[in-house]
C-alpha positions as CSV (number, residue, x, y, z in Angstrom):
1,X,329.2,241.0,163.4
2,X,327.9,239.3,166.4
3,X,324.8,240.5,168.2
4,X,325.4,240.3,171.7
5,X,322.0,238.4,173.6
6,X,323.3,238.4,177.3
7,X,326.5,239.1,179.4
8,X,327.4,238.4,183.2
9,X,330.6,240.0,183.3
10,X,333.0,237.4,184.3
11,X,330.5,234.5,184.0
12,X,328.6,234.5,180.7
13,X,328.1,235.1,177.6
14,X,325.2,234.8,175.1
15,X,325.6,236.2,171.3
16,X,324.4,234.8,168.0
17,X,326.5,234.8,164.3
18,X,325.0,234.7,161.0
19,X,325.1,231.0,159.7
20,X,328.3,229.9,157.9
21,X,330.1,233.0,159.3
22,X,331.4,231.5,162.5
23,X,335.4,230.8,161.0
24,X,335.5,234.5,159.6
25,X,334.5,235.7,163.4
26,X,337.0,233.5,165.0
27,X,339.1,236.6,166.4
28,X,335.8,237.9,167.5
29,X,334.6,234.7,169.6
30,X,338.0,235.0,171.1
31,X,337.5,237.9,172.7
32,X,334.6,237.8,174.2
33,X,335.3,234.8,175.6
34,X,338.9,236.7,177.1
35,X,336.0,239.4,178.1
36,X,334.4,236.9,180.4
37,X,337.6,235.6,181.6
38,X,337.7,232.2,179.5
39,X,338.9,230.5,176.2
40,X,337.8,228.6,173.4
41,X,339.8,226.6,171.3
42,X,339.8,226.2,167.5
43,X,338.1,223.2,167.0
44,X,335.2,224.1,169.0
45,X,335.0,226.9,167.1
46,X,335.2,224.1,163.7
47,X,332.4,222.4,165.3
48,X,330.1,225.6,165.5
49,X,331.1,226.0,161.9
50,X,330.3,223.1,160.8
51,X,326.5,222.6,163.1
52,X,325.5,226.0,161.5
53,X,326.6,224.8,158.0
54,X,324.5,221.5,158.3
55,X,321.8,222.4,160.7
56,X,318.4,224.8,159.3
57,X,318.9,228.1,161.0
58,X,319.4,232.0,160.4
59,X,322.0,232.4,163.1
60,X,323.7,230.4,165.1
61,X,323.8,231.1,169.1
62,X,326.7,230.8,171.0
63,X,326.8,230.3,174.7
64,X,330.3,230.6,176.4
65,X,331.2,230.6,180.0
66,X,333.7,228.8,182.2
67,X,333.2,225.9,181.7
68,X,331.2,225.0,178.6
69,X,330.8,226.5,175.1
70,X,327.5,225.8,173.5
71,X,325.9,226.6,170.3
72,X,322.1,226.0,169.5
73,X,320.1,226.8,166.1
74,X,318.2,230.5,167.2
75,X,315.1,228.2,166.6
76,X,316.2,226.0,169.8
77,X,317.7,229.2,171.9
78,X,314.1,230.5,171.4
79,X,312.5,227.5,172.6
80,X,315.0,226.8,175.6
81,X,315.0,230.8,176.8
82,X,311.1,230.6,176.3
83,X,310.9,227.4,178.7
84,X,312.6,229.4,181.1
């Protein structure tokens, strides 16, 4: 299950997945990207798989809005909320 981190309805949303668990969630990412008023397509959802199979991490943090989708390790999330 995805923890939710942040949303701006209609703009935003921040949530992390557990690392290697991002195909099984598929449906998930899906809609709450549709909950923000956006979509992401399958092979950006490959990639994420993929980045958290070969990168060091716990969970992998998923950024989605209009007009990006962005993942980070939670390491780097930490480090680039924490820079502010």
């Amino acid at each position: 299950m995805p923890k939710i981190i942040s949303i701006v309805p209609e703009v935003e949303i921040i949530f992390s997945l557990p690392r290697g668990k991002i195909i099984e969630n598929k449906s998930i990412i899906y809609l709450l990207a549709q909950y923000i008023g956006t979509t992401v397509n399958f092979d950006d959802i490959n990639k994420a798989q993929l980045f958290s199979l070969e990168e060091e991490m716990n969970d992998l943090v998923l950024i989605i809005n209009h007009s990006d989708f962005v993942f980070l390790t939670d390491k780097e999330y930490e480090i680039h909320n924490s820079q502010g």
